[in-house]
Structure formats: structure tokens, C-alpha cells
C-alpha positions in Angstrom: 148.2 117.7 104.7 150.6 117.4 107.8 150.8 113.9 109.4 148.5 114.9 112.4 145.6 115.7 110.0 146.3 113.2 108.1 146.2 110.7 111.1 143.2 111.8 112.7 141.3 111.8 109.4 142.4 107.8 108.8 141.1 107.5 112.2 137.5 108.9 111.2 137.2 107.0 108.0 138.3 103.5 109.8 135.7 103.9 112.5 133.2 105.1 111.1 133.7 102.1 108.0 133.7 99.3 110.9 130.9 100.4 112.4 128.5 101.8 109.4 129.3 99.2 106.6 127.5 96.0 107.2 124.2 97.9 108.0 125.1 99.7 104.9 125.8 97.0 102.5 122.6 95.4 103.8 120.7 99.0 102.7 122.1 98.8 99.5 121.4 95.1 98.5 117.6 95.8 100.2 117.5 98.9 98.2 117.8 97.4 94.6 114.9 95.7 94.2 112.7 99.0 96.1 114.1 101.2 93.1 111.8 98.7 90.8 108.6 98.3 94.0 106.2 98.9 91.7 107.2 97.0 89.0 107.6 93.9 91.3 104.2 94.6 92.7 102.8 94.1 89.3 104.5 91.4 87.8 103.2 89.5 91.2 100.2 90.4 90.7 100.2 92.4 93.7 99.0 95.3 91.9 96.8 95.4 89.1 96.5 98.1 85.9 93.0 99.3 85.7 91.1 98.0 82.6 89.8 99.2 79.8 86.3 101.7 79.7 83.8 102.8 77.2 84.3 106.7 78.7 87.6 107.1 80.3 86.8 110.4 81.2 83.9 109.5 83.3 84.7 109.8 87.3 83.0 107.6 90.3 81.3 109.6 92.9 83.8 108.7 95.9 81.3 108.4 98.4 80.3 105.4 96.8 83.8 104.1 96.6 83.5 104.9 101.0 81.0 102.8 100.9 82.0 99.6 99.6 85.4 99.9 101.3 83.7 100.7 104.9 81.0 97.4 104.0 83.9 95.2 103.4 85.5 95.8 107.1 82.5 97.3 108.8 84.5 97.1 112.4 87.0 99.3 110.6 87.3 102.5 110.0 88.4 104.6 106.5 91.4 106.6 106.9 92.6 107.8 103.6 91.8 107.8 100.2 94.7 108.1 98.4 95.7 109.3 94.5 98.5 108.2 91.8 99.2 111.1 89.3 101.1 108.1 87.5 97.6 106.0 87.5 94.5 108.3 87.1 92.4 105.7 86.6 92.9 104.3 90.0 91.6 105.6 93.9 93.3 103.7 96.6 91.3 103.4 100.3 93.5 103.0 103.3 91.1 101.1 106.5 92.6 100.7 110.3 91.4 99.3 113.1 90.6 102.5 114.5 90.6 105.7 112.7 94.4 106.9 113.6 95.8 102.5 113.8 99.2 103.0 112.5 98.8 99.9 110.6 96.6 99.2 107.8 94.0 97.2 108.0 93.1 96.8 104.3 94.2 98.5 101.1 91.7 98.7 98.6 92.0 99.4 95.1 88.8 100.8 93.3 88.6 101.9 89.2 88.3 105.4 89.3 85.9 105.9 86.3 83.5 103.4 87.6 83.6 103.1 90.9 84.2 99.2 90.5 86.1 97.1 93.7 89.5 96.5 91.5 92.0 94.7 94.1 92.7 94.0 97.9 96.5 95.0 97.8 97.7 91.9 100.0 99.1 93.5 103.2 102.3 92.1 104.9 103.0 89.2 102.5 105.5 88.1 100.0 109.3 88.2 99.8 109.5 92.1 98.7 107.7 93.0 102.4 110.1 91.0 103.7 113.0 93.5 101.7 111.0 96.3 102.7 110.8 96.1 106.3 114.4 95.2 106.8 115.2 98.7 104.3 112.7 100.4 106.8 113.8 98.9 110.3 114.9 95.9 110.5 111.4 94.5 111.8 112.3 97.0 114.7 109.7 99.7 114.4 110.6 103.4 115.2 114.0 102.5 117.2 114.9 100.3 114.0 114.6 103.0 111.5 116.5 105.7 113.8 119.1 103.5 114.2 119.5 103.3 109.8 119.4 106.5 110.2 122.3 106.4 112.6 124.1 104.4 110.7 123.6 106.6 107.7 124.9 109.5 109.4 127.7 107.9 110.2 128.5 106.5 106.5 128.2 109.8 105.0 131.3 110.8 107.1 132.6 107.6 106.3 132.7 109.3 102.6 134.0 112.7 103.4 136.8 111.2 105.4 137.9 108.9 102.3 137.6 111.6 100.2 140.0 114.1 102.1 142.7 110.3 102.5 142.2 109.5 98.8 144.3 112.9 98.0 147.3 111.6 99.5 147.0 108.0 98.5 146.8 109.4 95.1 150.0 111.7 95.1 152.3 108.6 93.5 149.7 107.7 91.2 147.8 108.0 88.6 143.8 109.0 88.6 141.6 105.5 88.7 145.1 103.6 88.3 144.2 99.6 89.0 147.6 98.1 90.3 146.8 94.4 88.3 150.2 93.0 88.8 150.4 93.9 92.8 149.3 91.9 95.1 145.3 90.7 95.1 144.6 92.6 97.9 146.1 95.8 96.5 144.2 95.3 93.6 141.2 95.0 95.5 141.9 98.2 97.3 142.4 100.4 94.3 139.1 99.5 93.2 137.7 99.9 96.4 139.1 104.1 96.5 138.4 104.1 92.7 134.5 103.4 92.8 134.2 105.0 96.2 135.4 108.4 94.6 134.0 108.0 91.4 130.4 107.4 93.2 130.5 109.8 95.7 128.0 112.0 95.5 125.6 109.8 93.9 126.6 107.9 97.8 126.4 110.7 99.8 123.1 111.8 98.1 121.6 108.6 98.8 122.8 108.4 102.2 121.4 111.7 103.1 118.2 111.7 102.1 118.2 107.7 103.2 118.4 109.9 106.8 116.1 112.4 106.3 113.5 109.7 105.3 114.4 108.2 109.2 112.8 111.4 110.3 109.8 111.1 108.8 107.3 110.2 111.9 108.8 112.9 113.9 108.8 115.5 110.7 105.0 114.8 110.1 104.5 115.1 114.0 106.1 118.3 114.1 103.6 119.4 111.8 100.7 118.0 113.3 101.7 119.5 116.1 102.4 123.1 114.7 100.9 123.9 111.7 98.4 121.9 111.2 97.0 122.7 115.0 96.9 126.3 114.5 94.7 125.4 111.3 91.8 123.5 113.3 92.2 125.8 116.3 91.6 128.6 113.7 87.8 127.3 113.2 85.2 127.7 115.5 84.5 124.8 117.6 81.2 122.9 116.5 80.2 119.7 117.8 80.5 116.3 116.6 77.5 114.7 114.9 77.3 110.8 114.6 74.1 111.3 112.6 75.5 114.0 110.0 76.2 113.3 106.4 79.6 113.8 105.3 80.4 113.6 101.3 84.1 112.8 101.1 83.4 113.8 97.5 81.9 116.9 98.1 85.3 117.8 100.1 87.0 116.5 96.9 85.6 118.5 94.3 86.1 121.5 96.6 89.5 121.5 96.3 89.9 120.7 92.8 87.8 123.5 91.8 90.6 125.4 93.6 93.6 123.6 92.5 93.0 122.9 88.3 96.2 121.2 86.7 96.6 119.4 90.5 95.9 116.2 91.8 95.0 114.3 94.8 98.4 112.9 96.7 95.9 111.8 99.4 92.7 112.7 101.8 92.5 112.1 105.8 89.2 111.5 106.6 87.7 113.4 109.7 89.1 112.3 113.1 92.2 111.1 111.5 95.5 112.9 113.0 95.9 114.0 109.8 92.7 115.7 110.0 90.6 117.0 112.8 87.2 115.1 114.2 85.3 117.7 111.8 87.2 117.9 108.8 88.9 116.7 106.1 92.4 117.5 105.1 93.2 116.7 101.3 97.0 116.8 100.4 97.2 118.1 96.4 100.5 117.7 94.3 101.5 119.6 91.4 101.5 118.2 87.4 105.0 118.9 87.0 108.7 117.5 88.0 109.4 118.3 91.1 106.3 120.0 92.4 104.7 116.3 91.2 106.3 115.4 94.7 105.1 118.2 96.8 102.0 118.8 98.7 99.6 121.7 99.5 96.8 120.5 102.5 93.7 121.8 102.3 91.6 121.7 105.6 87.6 120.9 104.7 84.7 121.5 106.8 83.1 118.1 107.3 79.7 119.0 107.0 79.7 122.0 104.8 82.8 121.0 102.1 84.0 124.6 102.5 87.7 125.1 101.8 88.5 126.8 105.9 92.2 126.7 105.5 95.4 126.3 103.6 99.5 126.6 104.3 101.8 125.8 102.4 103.6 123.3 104.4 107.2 124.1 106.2 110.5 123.7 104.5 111.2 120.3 106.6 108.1 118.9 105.6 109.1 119.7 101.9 112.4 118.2 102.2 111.2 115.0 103.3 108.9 114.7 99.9 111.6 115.7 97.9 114.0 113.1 99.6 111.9 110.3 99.3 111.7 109.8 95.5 115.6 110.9 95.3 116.2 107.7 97.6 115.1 105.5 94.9 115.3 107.5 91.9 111.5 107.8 91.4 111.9 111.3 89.4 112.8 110.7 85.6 110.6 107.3 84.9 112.8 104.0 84.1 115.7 105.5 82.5 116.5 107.3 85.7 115.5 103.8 87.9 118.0 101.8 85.9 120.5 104.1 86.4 119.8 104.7 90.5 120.0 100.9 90.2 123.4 100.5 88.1 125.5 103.3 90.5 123.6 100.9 93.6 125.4 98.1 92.1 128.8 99.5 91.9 127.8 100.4 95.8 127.7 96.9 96.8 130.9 96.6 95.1 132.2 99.1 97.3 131.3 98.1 100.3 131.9 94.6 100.0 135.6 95.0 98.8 136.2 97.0 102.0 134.8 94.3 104.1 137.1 92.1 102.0 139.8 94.5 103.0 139.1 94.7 106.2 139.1 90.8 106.6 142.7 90.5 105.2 144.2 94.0 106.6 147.8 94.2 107.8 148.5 95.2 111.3 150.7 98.2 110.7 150.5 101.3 112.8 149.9 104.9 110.8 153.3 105.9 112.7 154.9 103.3 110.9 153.4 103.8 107.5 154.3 107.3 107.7 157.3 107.0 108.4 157.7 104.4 105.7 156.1 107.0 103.3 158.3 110.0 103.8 161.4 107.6 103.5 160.1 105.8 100.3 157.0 107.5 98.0 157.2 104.3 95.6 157.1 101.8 98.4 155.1 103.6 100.7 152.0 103.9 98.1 151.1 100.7 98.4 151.5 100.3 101.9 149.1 103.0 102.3 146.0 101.5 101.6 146.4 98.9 103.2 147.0 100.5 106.5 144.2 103.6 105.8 141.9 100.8 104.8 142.6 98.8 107.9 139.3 100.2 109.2 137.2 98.9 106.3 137.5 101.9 103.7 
């Protein structure tokens, strides 16, 4: 590359390093112990595997289930009932304050088979909400998770730009040469350019879908908004009736009869901005890969359990379901877990050597290291670094 390009792309990477890789490093030390949540939850006892039956093939009616969760907090309302394809044997009921609270109110975790009150999931306790909510937004709310997803934005360019510097720092040298008997801090770099490029798209993958999981409140609204609109304007208009019976169940094994090999992800109960005040809206995933991380809503009449509408959602939507297991590598069981976890390690390795870097940089110009380079190649390579990284690369 000439020097100009060369110049303004060491200028890209050591801004965008400064101002990305604190918040970064803090996302990726947050982020190991998320890649094993559910784990964690159960050796807490947070969550709890669903005991042995006579007939495990025997299902609760889910009304009943309603029930018992709306008895327990009868100022609250139901808003979901939610499904695990990785846990059958369990139905989970999401209660709010009011029936569209953003916050949860309860979680409950019923047996599936039996109907039986399991487990309230403790809400907002413990050290891993603690991890979770500064991964999410720093105890900020919406502005707080925008603002990662700022900062992840700016990473990923972070990574482009040392990718497109790491060609020239490596014309003298070797691939993944570690300078040992140079100075510590040039050791320290060529580790630093090392594991960045050897774990860059595994990073950028990460980052990216770390930002399109940001977006997922104004995704979903988008939807609400568009598709899901047109789908309860579609009906005719009937009025609301306090006094009516509603099966949730009903609703439920409407859809199944439509969807065989699926199961529930989850169900908005009526009035629920999910929903509409007269129906139900169940969300059904796929058996398989991929599609396991999908969803197909189904918009239920209320009153009469009919199936009145169903979209497949829009590609946004999908791409925010299929980011958010990729974040934490919730696609190929442990094996794929411990790797997401070991390539998050060498991460914090990454952005912790360029902090170190940045903390003990030299304060020479790029004109001058330029210079220096065209005059002596040897020399000049590991002078480099340490003015490319001056930025925190």
C-alpha cells in the first residue's frame, strides 16, 4: 500500500482501539460465563431438571398450569408461557405487573407431564444477574445496550483495519513469528497481531451479531408494528369479553395439530403486545439445527382457538434469532460451548495486551516510522508495531 493508505488506515485502527477496547474487554470477560448460563443456573440451583414420572408421555392440560401461576400473583397478570425444545418435560409461565410490564414479575416453572408447581426461577438475584446485566447494558436500560452496540460497531472496524496494517507489518517477517529475544513489549505486540489475526472471524462474528442482538427491542417493534398489525387488523373486530372463557390450551393444540415435528418457542397471551386483546399469538420452532432457532407465529382467536393467521416472519426478525445463539455458541451442545469459550479466552488475551501496549507505547509519529521503514526494513519492523499499536491495536 502507499504511505497515505497506509497512514489513514493506522489512524482507523488506533481510534477506534482507544475508544472500543475497555467496553470490549469487559463484553468478553462478561461473556464467558453467559456461554455456560444455563449450566450456572443449575448447579445454583437456580434451575431445576424435572423429575422422574410413571408416564412420561402424559401432557398437563395448560389451562391448569394458568391457573396455579395467575393464584400465586393474583394482582398479576400471565404474559407468556414459554417452551424449551432442549427440556420437554418443562412449561415455563412469564407474570408482569400488567399484561405488557416489561419486567417480569415471576417466572414459574411447572412439570409438563403433570401439571405440578416445579420452581420460582429467582428473578434479579445472584452474581450471574449481576454478569448479565452489565453484558446487556450496563444497568443502563435501552440507551446502555445501544451504546454496546456502538461500541461493537466500532470494534469490528477496529478488526478490518488491523487486518489490512497486519500485511505490511508482516512483509520482514515470518507468519505468527514471536520475537522472544526483543524487547518485552515487542514480544507482547507480536502476540497481540498474532491472536488478533488468527481469531478474526471468530471476533468479527461475535461482534456482529453481539450488534444485531442491540437491535432487538426495535427489531421486534418493527414487527409489531408491521406485520403483526396487518395480522389483527385482518380479523374482524369483536368485542372484548371479561366474562368469556379462554383455553390457552385449546389455542395450543391448535397449532400443534398444524405444526407436527414443531414445538412451542413461546405463547403471548391475549392483550399482550405480542398478541392482540382477542387472541393468542404462539411462536413454533422447528426440530432441526438451525430452524430449532427460528419462529413461525400463529395468531389464535381467543374465544374460538381457530388458527386466523400466519407469516412467516421478515428476514430482520430471522436474523436476530439466528444471531443470538451464534453470540454464545448455543448451536452444537457443549462441544461447541467450550470451544466459543476457549477462542473468548484468547480474546481477553487480545485485548488486554493492547491495553498493555497502549500503556507503554512510544511517542513516535507515523511520518517518522515511515521514513525509518523505507530507509531500514530490519530496523523498521519492529518499530512498526509499536507506533501502529500506539492506538491500542
Amino acid at each position: 500500500m502507499a504511505p497515505a493508505a497506509i497512514k489513514k488506515w493506522f489512524l482507523v485502527h488506533k481510534w477506534t482501539s482507544l475508544v472500543s477496547m475497555v467496553f470490549l474487554l469487559m463484553l468478553c470477560v462478561t461473556g464467558l460465563p453467559l456461554i455456560f448460563y444455563h449450566e450456572i443456573d443449575h448447579a445454583l440451583g437456580y434451575s431445576i431438571d424435572a423429575p422422574d414420572v410413571a408416564d412420561p408421555a402424559q401432557r398437563a392440560n395448560i389451562d391448569d398450569i394458568v391457573r396455579d401461576a395467575a393464584s400465586r400473583r393474583p394482582d398479576d397478570k400471565v404474559q407468556y408461557l414459554v417452551g424449551n425444545a432442549d427440556e420437554p418435560e418443562l412449561w415455563f409461565v412469564r407474570m408482569g405487573a400488567d399484561i405488557n410490564a416489561l419486567e417480569a414479575s415471576a417466572f414459574y416453572i411447572y412439570d409438563a407431564r403433570t401439571g405440578d408447581f416445579l420452581h420460582d426461577y429467582p428473578l434479579g438475584q445472584g452474581v450471574m444477574n449481576i454478569v448479565f446485566r452489565l453484558h446487556y447494558d450496563m444497568f443502563a436500560g435501552i440507551a446502555g445496550t445501544l451504546f454496546l452496540g456502538l461500541m461493537g460497531l466500532v470494534f469490528v472496524a477496529s478488526l478490518i483495519s488491523g487486518i489490512v496494517l497486519y500485511g505490511p507489518y508482516m512483509r520482514k517477517l515470518r507468519f505468527g513469528d514471536i520475537r522472544r529475544l526483543r524487547s518485552k513489549r515487542i514480544k507482547w505486540l507480536d502476540i497481540h497481531n498474532f491472536t488478533g489475526v488468527v481469531t478474526f472471524v471468530w471476533l468479527f462474528v461475535v461482534a456482529l451479531t453481539g450488534v444485531i442482538n442491540t437491535l432487538s427491542i426495535p427489531i421486534f417493534g418493527q414487527w409489531q408494528a408491521s406485520q403483526l398489525a396487518e395480522m389483527v387488523a385482518a380479523q374482524p373486530e369483536r368485542p372484548i369479553d371479561p366474562a368469556a372463557e379462554v383455553s390457552a390450551d385449546a389455542a395450543l393444540r391448535a397449532v400443534q395439530a398444524v405444526t407436527p415435528g414443531q414445538h412451542l418457542g413461546f405463547m403471548a397471551f391475549p392483550g399482550n403486545h405480542f398478541a392482540s386483546p382477542t387472541h393468542f399469538t404462539a411462536f413454533m420452532q422447528g426440530a432441526e439445527s438451525w430452524q430449532s432457532k427460528l419462529l413461525q407465529p400463529y395468531l389464535i382467536d381467543a374465544y374460538s382457538a381457530e388458527i386466523v393467521a400466519h407469516r412467516e416472519l421478515p428476514w430482520y426478525v430471522n436474523a436476530l434469532l439466528l444471531s443470538q445463539p451464534l453470540h454464545f455458541g448455543d448451536y452444537g451442545g457443549m462441544p461447541l460451548k467450550v470451544l466459543w469459550a476457549l477462542l473468548d479466552s484468547v480474546a481477553i488475551l487480545v485485548l488486554i495486551s493492547g491495553i498493555y501496549l497502549w500503556l507503554k507505547r512510544r511517542h513516535i509519529s507515523f511520518e517518522d516510522w515511515f521514513a525509518a521503514a523505507r530507509e531500514d526494513g530490519n530496523a523498521a519492523q519492529a518499530e512498526l508495531p509499536a507506533n501502529h499499536l500506539a492506538g491500542g491495536s
